[in-house]
C-alpha positions, -999 to +999 in steps of 0.1 A: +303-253+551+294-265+588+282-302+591+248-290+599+245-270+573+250-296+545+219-308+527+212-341+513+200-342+476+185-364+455+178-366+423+158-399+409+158-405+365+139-430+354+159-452+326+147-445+293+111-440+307+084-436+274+106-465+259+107-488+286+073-483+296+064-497+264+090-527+263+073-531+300+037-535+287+044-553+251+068-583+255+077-585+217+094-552+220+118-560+248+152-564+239+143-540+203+154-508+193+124-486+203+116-449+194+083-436+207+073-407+187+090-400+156+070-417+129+075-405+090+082-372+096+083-366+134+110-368+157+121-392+182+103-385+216+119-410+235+148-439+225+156-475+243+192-483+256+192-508+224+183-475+200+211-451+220+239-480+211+232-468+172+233-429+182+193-428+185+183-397+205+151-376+219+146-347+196+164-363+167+142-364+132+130-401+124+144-402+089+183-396+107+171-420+133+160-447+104+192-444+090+211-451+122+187-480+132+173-496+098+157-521+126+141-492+150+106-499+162+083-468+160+056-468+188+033-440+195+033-423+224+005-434+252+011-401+279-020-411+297-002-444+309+032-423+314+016-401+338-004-430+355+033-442+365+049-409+369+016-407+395+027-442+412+066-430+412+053-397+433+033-416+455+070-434+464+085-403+466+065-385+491+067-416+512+100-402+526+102-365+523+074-338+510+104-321+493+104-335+460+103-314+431+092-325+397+112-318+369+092-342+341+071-370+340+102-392+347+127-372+371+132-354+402+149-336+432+143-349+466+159-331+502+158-358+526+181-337+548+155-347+571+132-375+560+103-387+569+118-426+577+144-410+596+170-428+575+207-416+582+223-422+548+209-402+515+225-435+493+202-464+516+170-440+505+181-439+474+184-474+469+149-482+486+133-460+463+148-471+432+138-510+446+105-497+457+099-485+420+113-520+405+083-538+423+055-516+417+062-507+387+087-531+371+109-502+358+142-489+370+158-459+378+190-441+384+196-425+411+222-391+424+232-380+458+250-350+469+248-321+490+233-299+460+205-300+433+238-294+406+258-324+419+231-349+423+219-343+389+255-348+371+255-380+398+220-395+383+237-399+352+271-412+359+260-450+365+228-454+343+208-474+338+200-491+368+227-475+394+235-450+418+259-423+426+273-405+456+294-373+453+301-359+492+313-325+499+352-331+494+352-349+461+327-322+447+347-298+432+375-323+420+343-342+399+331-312+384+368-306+369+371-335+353+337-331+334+332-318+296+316-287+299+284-298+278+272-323+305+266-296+326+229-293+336+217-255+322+251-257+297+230-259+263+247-272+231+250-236+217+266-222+255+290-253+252+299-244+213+307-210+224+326-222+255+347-242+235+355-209+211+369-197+243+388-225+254+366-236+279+365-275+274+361-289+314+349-280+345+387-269+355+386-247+323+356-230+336+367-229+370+399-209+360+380-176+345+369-148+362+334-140+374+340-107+357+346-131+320+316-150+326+291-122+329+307-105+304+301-136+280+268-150+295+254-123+311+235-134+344+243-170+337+276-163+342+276-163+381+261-194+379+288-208+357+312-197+381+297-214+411+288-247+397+324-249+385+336-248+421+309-271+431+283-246+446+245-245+438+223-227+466+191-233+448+165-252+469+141-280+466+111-266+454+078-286+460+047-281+437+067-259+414+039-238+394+039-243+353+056-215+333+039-221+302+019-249+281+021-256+246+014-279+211+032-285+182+026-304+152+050-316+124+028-318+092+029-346+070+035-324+038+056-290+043+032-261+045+040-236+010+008-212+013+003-188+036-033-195+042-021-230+050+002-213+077-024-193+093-046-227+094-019-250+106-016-226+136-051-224+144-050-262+143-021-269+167-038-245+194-070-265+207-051-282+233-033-249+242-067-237+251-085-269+262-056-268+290-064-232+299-104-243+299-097-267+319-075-251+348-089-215+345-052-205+333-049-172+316-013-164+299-007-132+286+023-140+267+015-158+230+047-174+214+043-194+179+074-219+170+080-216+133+101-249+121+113-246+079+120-275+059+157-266+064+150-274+103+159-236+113+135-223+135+124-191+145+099-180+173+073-149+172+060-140+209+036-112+217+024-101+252-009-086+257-016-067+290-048-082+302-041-118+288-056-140+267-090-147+277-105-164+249-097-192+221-110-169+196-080-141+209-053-167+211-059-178+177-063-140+164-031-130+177-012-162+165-025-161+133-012-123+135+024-132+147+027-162+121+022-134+094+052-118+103+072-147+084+049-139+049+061-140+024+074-173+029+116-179+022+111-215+023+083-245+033+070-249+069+079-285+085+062-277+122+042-253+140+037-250+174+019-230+198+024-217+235+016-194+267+037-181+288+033-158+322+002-182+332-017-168+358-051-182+381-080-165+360-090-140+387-131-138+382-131-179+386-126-192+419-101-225+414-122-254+418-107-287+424-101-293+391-085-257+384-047-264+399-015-255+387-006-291+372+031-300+371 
């Protein structure tokens, strides 16, 4: 790869974000084990650096994460004030390229191949804009720079929280080697399971099959699996990325044993589906319902309707349809959830201000 041609990658995580955010604005929870979300029956939506010392995670069920952390410190979620920051964090961002590309509320890619300070060295930008977000919004953040969106990613999390890390062309591949498999960004825990059945364990493990193995296994995901083991990702940074889908869920208090309960619990988890699509003039012609047992086994149901769905009343119909596909019932429902996929402008509206694509 010529000099010229190598690109300079950031990619900015915020450190712990929902959790510290609420540490940040209530004093008497600073130092605590925090989980936002997760209350009774939830899940955990978000875990402090004191809850991850006891094995607290997103995603885990608050009864496991009760029993790791008897002392854990439930707070619900605020998303308004987590978006006001993520807002303020942007703000930073875009001071120094117009390449930045969202991933969440709390991370993402910048190229500042060529930035707008006209600062030489990826790492001092870095730094600036980690210090930058300290003092306006007295939260920190990890940064990772390379010369790809793979790289800088694996980098973000090598020194958190609070620090930064630089992986330059030559020590690329040799870093990715030395890596488990499952750190991988776009190497899921069921990819990495089946990896390991086939003796793929590291980065060098991966790097030693075949392209022709890899597709075999993993289909298209394959060639990607054999270029990020050598250090290569060509994908670019990818401003104003357009939403794929929007979606709800809800874990219910009691599990759900009647199917009438079923069909309602759907139709109640899909208001903000469609207050979303109201509000953006967003049509989706794909309609997917998330069906989560008592057991924690889920299964999915999607459905995609040629001219989209144009209506709450039509969304609901055609969930309440796909839900029935599960009657009768093999065991209690935990969680519904509700989403749209293939979103599309509504084409009869004309996209007022408030009808964008939001990230």
């Amino acid at each position: 790869m010529a000099e010229a041609e190598i690109r300079k990658i950031i990619h900015v995580d915020m450190d712990a974000f929902y959790a510290s955010v609420e540490q940040r604005d209530d004093p008497s929870l600073r130092g605590q084990p925090v989980a936002v979300g997760g209350r009774q029956r939830g899940v955990v939506m978000a875990a402090s650096y004191e809850a991850r010392k006891f094995g607290v995670r997103s995603a885990m069920p608050s009864v496991t994460a009760k029993r790791l952390c008897p002392e854990l410190l439930f707070v619900k979620p605020r998303f308004e004030v987590y978006k006001e920051v993520s807002r303020q964090i942007r703000e930073i961002f875009l001071d120094y390229t117009p390449l930045v590309e969202p991933l969440s509320l709390d991370e993402a890619y910048l190229d500042v191949t060529t930035n707008l300070k006209g600062m030489p060295l990826a790492s001092e930008i870095a730094r600036e804009i980690r210090a930058r977000i300290l003092e306006r919004t007295g939260l920190t953040a990890s940064a990772g720079i390379s010369y790809n969106k793979f790289l800088a990613k694996l980098a973000s999390d090598h020194r958190k929280p609070n620090g930064q890390t630089v992986i330059p062309p030559e020590k690329g591949p040799a870093f990715v080697e030395g890596l488990p498999v499952g750190r991988f960004h776009g190497v899921g825990p069921k990819t990495a399971e089946k990896m390991n059945r086939l003796g793929i364990h590291s980065g060098a493990d991966l790097k030693a099959q075949t392209l022709e193995l890899l597709q075999q296994y993993f289909g298209r995901s394959g060639t990607y699996y054999h270029a990020i083991a050598r250090g290569h990702d060509e994908r670019r940074v990818v401003p104003n990325r357009p939403r794929k889908s929007v979606g709800s869920e809800t874990t219910f208090m009691e599990d759900l044993d009647r199917p009438a309960a079923v069909e309602d619990g759907v139709a109640s988890v899909l208001g903000d589906v469609w207050s979303y699509c109201e509000r953006t003039g967003i049509v989706g012609r794909t309609v997917t319902v998330k069906i989560k047992y008592a057991d924690f086994r889920i299964v999915t149901r999607s459905r995609t309707l040629e001219e989209g769905v144009d209506s709450r009343d039509l969304l609901e119909r055609t969930a309440r349809e796909l839900v029935r596909s599960i009657f009768p019932l093999e065991k209690k429902v935990r969680l519904l959830g509700v989403s749209l996929h293939n979103l599309h402008l509504r084409e009869e509206r004309k996209a007022s201000p408030q009808m964008t694509l939001a990230l």
